[in-house]
C-alpha positions in Angstrom: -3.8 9.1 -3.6 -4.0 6.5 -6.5 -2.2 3.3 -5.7 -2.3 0.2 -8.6 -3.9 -3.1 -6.7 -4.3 -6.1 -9.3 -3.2 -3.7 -12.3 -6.5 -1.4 -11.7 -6.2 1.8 -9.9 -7.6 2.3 -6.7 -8.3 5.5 -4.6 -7.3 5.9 -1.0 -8.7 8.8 0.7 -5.2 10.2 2.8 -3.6 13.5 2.1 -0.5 12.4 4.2 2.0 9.2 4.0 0.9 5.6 5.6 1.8 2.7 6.2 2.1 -0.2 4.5 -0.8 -2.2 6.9 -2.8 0.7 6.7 -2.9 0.6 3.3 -3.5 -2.9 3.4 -6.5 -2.3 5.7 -8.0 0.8 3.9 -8.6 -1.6 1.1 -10.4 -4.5 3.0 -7.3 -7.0 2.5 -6.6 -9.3 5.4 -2.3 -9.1 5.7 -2.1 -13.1 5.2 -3.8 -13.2 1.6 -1.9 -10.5 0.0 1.8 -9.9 -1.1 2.8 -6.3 -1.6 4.8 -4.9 -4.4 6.6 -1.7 -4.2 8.6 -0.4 -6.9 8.8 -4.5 -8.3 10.1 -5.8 -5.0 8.2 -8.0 -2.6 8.0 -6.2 0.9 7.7 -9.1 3.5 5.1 -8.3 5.7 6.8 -7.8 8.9 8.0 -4.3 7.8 4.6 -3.4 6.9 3.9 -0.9 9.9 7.8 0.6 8.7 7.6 1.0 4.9 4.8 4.2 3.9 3.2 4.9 0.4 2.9 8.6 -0.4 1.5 10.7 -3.0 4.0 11.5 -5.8 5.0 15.2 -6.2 6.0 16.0 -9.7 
């Protein structure tokens, strides 16, 4: 699925939702230097493992 990190696209190899942190993870971030933005609202990081990213079906 293609996420946008930093304004450049980035590919994460999953063909089924996850989370938040595993996002976070996939992508080499440690969860204290980075602030997530879904949809242009800030996600606090405590509902990381409860919030999932999935692929867009048009």
């Amino acid at each position: 699925m293609k996420i946008k990190v930093n304004g450049e696209e980035r590919l994460i190899q999953s063909n089924k939702s996850i989370s938040l942190n595993e996002t976070i993870k996939l992508l080499g971030y440690s969860s204290n230097t980075v602030v997530v933005e879904v949809n242009k609202l800030i996600i606090n990081s405590a509902e990381w493992d409860d919030k999932y990213i999935k692929m867009e079906t048009n």
